[in-house]
Backbone bond lengths (Angstrom), bond angles and torsions (degrees), N, CA, C in turn:
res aa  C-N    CA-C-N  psi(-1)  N-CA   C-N-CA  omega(-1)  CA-C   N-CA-C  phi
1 X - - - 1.451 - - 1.527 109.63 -
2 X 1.038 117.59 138.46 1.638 138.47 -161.84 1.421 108.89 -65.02
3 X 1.982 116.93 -33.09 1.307 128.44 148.21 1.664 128.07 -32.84
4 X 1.565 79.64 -70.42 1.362 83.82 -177.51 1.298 126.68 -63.62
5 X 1.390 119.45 -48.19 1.455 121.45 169.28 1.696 122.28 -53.35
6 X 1.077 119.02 -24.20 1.465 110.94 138.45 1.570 142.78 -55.59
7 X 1.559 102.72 -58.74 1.309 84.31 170.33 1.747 127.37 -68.48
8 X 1.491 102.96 -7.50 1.808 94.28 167.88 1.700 105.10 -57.44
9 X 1.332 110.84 -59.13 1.610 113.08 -164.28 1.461 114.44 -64.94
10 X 1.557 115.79 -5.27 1.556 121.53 146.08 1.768 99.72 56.30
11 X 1.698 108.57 27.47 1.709 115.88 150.98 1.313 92.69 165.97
12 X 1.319 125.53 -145.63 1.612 114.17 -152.66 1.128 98.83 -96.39
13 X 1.797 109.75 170.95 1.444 128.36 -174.84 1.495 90.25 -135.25
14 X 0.898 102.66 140.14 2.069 124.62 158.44 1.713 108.01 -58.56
15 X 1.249 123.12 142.01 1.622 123.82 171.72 1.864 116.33 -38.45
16 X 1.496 92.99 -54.65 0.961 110.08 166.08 1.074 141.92 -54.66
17 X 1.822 119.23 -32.74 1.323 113.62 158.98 1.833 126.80 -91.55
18 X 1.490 70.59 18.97 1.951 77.31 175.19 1.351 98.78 -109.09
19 X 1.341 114.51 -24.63 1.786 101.47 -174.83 2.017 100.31 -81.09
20 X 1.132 123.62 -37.57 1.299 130.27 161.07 1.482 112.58 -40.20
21 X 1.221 122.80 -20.79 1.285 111.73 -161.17 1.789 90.31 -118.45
22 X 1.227 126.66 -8.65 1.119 121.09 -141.67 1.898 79.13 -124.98
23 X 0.766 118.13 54.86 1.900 127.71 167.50 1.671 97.06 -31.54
24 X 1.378 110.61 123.78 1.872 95.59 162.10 1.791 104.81 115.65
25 X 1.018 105.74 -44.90 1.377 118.17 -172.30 1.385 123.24 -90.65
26 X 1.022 123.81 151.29 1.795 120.53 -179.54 1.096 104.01 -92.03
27 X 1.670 107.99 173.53 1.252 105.50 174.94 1.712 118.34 -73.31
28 X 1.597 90.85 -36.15 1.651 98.43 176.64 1.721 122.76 -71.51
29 X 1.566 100.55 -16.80 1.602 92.69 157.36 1.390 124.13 -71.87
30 X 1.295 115.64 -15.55 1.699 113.85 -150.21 1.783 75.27 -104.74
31 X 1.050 141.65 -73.88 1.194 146.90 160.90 1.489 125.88 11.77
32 X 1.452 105.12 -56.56 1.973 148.52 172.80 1.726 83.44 -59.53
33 X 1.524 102.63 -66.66 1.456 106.72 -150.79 1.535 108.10 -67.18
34 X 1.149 101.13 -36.12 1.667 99.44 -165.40 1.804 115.90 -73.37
35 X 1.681 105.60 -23.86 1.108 113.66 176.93 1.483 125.83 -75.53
36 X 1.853 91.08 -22.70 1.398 92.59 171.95 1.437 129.36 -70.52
37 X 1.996 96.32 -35.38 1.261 98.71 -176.75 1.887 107.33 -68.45
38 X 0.650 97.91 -33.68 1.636 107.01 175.92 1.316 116.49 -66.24
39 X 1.648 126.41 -13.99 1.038 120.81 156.15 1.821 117.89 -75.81
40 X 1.472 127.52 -41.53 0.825 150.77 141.37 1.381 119.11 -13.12
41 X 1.764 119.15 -53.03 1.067 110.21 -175.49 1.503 116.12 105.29
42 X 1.359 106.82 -8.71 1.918 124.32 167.20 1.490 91.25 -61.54
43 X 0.949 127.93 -63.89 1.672 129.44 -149.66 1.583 120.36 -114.56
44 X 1.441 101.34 142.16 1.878 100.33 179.09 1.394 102.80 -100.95
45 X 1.089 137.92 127.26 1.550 134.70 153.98 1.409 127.07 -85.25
46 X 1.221 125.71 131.80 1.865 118.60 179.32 1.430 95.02 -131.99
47 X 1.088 108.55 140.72 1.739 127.66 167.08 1.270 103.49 -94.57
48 X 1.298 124.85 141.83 0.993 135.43 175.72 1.800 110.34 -115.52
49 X 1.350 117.98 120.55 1.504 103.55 -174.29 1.453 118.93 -79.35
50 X 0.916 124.61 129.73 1.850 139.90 -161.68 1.654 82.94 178.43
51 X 1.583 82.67 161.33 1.526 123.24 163.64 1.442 100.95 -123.10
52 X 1.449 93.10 109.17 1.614 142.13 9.53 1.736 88.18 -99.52
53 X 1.382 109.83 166.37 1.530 116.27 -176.66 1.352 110.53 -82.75
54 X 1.029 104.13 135.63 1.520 123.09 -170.50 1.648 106.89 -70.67
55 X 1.264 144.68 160.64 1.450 128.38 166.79 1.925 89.92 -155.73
56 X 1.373 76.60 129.23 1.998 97.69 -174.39 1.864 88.48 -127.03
57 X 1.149 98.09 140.88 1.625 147.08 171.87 1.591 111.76 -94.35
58 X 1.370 108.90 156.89 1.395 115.12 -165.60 1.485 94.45 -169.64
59 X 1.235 127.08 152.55 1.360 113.59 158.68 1.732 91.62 -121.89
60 X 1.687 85.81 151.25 1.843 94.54 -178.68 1.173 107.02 -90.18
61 X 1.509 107.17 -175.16 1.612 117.05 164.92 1.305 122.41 -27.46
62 X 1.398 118.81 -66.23 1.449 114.15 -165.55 1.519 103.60 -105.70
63 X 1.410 126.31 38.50 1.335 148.90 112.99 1.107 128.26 -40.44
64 X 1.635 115.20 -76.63 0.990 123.43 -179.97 1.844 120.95 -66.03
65 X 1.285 136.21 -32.42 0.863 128.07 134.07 1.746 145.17 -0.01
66 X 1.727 92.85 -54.91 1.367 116.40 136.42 1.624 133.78 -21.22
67 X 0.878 95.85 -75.92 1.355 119.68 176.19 1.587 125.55 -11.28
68 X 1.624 99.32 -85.05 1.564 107.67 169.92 1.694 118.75 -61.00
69 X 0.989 139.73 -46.08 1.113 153.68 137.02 1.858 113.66 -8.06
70 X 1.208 109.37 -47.27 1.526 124.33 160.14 1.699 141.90 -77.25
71 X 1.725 78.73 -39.89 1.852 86.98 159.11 1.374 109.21 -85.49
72 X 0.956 125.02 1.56 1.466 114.18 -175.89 1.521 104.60 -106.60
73 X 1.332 131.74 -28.91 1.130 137.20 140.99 1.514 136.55 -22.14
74 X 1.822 98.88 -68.93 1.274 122.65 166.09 1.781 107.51 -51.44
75 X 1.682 104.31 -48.40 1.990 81.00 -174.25 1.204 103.91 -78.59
76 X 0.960 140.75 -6.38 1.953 139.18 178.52 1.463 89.07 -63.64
77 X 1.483 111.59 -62.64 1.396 87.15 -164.73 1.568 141.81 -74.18
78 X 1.988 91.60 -17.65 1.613 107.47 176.74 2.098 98.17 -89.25
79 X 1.213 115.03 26.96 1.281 106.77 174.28 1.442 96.40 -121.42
80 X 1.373 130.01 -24.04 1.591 134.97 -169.94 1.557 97.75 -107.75
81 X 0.819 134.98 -27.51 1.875 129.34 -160.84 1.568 106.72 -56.36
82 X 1.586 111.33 -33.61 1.728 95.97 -178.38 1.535 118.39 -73.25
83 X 1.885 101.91 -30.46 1.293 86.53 176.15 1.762 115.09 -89.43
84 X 1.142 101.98 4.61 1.973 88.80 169.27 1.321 101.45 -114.47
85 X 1.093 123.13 29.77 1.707 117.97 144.13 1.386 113.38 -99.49
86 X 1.817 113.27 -24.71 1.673 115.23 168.30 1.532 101.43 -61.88
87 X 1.233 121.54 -44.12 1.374 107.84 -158.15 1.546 105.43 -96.03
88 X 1.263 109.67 20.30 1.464 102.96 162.70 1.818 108.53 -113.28
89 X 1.072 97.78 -12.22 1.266 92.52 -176.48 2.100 102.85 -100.11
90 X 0.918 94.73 -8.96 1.841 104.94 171.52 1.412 85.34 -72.66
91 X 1.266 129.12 -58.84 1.915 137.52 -140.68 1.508 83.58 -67.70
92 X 1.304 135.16 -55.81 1.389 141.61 -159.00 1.178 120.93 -68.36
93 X 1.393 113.24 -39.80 1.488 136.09 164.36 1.494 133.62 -41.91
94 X 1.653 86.35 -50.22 1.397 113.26 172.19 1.665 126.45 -40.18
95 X 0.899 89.01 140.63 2.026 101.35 167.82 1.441 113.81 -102.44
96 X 1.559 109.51 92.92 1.392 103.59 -146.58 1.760 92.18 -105.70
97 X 1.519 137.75 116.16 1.067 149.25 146.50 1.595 107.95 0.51
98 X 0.855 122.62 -55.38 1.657 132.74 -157.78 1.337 111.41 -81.92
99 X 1.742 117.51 -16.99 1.219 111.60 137.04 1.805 87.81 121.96
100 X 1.624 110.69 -17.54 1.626 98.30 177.02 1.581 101.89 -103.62
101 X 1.465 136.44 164.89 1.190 160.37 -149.72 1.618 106.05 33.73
């Protein structure tokens, strides 16, 4: 998440080193995402003038805030995911009366 990988680099990142870091994602998702958070108020953007213009990320104050709230999220889910992939794949398995799976 585009959050989090900011607050590791603990001040700005280049587009580029967020899409590098961000395996999985497009550029036009991360793009979508970052503007949103930046609409929001998660994120600062600065252009830098060069050819081609540089664009660095930041997350602000009530960004970072964010943060714990997210890692703590993230291990819920990498601490629960094996058993709610068992119980989705039990749910599927099933011979379910009601006539679906």
């Amino acid at each position: 998440m585009a959050v989090l990988s900011l607050a590791a680099a603990e001040g700005e990142l280049r587009f580029t080193e967020l899409k590098r870091e961000m395996t999985g994602v497009s550029q036009k998702m991360l793009a979508q995402t970052l503007r949103a958070l930046e609409r929001d108020g998660l994120v600062d953007r600065r252009v830098e003038a060069s050819k081609p213009p540089r664009v660095y990320y930041r997350l602000t104050g009530l960004g970072a805030t964010l943060v714990a709230p997210l890692r703590s999220l993230r291990a819920w889910a990498e601490q629960y995911m094996p058993l709610i992939q068992h119980n989705c794949d039990m749910f599927d398995a099933a011979d379910r009366p009601d006539g679906h799976g």
